[in-house]
C-alpha positions in Angstrom: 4.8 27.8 11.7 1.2 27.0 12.6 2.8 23.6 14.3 5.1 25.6 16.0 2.8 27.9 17.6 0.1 25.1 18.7 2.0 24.3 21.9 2.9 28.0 22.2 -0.1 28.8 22.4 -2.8 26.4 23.6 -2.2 25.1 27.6 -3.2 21.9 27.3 -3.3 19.3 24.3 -5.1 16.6 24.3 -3.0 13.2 24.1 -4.3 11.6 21.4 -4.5 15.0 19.1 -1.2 14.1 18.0 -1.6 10.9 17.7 -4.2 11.1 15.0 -3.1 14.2 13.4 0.5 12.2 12.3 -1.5 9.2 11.5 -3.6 11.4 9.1 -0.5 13.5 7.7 1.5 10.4 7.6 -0.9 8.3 5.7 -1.2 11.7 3.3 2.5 11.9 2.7 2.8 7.8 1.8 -0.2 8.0 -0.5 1.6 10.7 -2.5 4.9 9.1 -2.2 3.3 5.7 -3.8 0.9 7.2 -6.0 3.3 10.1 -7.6 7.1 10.0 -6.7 7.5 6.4 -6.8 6.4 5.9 -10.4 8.6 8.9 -11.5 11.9 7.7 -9.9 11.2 4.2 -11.6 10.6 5.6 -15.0 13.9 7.6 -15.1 16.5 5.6 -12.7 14.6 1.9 -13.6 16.2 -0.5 -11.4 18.8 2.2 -9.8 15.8 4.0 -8.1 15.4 0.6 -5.8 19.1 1.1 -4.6 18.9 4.5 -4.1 15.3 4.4 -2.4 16.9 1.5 0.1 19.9 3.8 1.0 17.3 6.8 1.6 15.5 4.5 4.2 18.3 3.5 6.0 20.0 7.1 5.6 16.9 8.1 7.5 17.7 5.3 10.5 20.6 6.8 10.6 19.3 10.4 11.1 16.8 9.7 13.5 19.7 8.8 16.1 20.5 12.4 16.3 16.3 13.7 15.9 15.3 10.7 18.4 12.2 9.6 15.7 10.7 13.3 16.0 10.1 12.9 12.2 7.1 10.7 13.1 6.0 11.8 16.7 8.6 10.9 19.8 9.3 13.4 22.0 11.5 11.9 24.4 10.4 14.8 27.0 12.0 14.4 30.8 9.5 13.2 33.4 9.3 13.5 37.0 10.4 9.7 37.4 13.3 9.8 34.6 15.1 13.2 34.3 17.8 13.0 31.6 19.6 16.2 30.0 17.7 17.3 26.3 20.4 17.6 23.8 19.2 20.3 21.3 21.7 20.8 19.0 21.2 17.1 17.8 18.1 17.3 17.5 18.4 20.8 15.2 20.8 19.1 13.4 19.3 15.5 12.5 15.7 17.7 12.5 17.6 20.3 9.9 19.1 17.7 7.9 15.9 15.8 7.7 14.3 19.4 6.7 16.8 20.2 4.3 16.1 16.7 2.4 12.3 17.3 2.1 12.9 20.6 0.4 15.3 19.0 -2.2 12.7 16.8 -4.6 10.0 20.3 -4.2 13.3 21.8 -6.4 12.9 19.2 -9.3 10.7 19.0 -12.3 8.8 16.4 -12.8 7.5 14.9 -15.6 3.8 14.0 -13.8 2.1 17.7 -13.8 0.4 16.2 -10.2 3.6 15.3 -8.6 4.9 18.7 -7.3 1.8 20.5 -5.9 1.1 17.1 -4.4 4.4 16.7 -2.6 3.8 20.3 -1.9 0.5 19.6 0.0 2.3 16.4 1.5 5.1 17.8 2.8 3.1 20.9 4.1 1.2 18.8 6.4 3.8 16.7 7.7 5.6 19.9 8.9 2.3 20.4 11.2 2.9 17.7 13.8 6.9 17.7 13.2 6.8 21.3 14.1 4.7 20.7 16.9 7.1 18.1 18.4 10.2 20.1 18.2 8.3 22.8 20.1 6.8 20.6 22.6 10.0 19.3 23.2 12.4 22.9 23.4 9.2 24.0 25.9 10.5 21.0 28.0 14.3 22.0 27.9 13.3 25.8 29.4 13.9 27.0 26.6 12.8 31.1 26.4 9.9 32.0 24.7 12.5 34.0 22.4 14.6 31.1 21.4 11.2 29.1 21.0 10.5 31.9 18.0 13.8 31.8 16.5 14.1 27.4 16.2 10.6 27.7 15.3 11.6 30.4 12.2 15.0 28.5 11.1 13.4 25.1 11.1 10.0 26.7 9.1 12.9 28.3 6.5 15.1 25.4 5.9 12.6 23.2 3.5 11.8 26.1 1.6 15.4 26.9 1.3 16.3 23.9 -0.3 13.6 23.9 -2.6 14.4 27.4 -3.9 18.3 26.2 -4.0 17.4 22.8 -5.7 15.2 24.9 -7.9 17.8 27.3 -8.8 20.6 25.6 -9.5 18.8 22.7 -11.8 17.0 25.3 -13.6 21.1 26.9 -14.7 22.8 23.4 -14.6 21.7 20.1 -16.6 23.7 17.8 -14.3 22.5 19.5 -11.5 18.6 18.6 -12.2 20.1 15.1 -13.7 21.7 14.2 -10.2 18.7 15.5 -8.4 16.9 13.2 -9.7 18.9 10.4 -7.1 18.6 12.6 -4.2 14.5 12.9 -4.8 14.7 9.1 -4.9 16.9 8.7 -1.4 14.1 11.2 -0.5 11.4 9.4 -0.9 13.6 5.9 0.6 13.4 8.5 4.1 9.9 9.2 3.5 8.5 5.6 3.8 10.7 4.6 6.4 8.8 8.2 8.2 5.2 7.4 7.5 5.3 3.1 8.0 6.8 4.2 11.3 4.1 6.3 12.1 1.6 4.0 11.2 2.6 1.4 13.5 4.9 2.7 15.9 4.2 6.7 17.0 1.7 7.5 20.0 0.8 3.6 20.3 1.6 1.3 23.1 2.2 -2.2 22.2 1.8 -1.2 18.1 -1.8 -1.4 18.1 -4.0 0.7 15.6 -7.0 1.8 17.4 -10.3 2.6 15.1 -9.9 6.2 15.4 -6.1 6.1 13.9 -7.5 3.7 11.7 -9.9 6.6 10.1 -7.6 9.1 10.4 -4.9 7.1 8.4 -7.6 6.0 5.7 -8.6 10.0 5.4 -5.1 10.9 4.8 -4.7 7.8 2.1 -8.2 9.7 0.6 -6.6 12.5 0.4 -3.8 11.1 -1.6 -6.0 9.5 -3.9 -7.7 12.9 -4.7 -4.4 14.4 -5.8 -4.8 12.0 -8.8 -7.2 14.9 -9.9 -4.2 17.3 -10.7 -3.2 14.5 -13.6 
């Protein structure tokens, strides 16, 4: 919601704010992928978890055909020069879908006591700029300031959602939370192909990494590292 309401709210962003703010929550979200969901899917899947973590990255390519890479920062916003129609309802959908995966491994139990209110705090902040993308861009399609509140409340609800389902139905049925543990694992595949593109590719010209990203992708890896204190 906070995301959401940024460009709502405030006239004029600043280019770069953006920039930095999904290098640091992009950097955050790897450094908890690596440091706590990665070793987990190994330990329980051994050698499957590869497979499955493969599939989940290229699941994700797939997806970002309908989102248009909004996971990690493109807007893809009409210009006076290059006018082009916006197609919303892809861009719900692959954005929903996308949602609706992220949601799914904050459902499981994990055996590392860190792993879920780290993934909670990872997630979390990569909502901020992926929020405030989707709004920037439904400001650019006219949308009404009505229909801004109601994307903005169905895309806030769906990654809740699909923790409380995952949540509910592994807690009443041991094949359930068995199977989830693959779909945390293609989860975290669509999670690193989201924050290496962000690192390299989102609000950059030519894939360079200025100092300043530089920082605020080492703050976010920091951050990471100090969820090891939940262990």
């Amino acid at each position: 919601m906070v995301g959401g309401i940024i460009p709502m709210t405030v006239k004029r962003i600043h280019a770069n704010f953006s920039i930095y703010l999904l290098a640091f929550t992009g950097a955050f979200l790897f450094g908890v992928i690596i440091m706590h969901l990665l070793p987990e899917v190994y330990h329980e899947l051994g050698h499957q978890a590869g497979v499955y973590i493969v599939a989940g990255f290229f699941l994700q390519v797939f997806l970002q055909q309908l989102s248009h890479g909004m996971e990690h920062g493109h807007t893809h916003v009409a210009t006076e020069q290059h006018h082009h129609h916006i197609a919303v309802a892809p861009l719900l959908l692959g954005l929903s879908i996308h949602a609706f995966m992220e949601g799914i491994p904050l459902g499981f139990k994990y055996d590392d006591q860190s792993a879920l209110p780290s993934l909670m705090a990872g997630v979390a902040a990569h909502k901020i700029p992926e929020a405030l993308t989707l709004i920037t861009v439904m400001m650019h399609a006219h949308k009404k300031r009505s229909q801004l509140w109601q994307i903005l409340v169905f895309f806030a609800l769906v990654t809740p959602l699909a923790a409380i389902l995952a949540g509910w139905l592994g807690t009443r049925f041991e094949i359930v939370q068995h199977y989830l543990l693959y779909v945390v694992a293609l989860v975290v595949g669509a999670f690193l192909h989201i924050s290496t593109t962000i690192f390299y590719e989102s609000g950059t010209k030519h894939h360079e990494l200025s100092r300043k990203k530089v920082i605020a992708i080492a703050l976010g890896l920091l951050l990471a590292f100090l969820t090891l204190i939940f262990e």
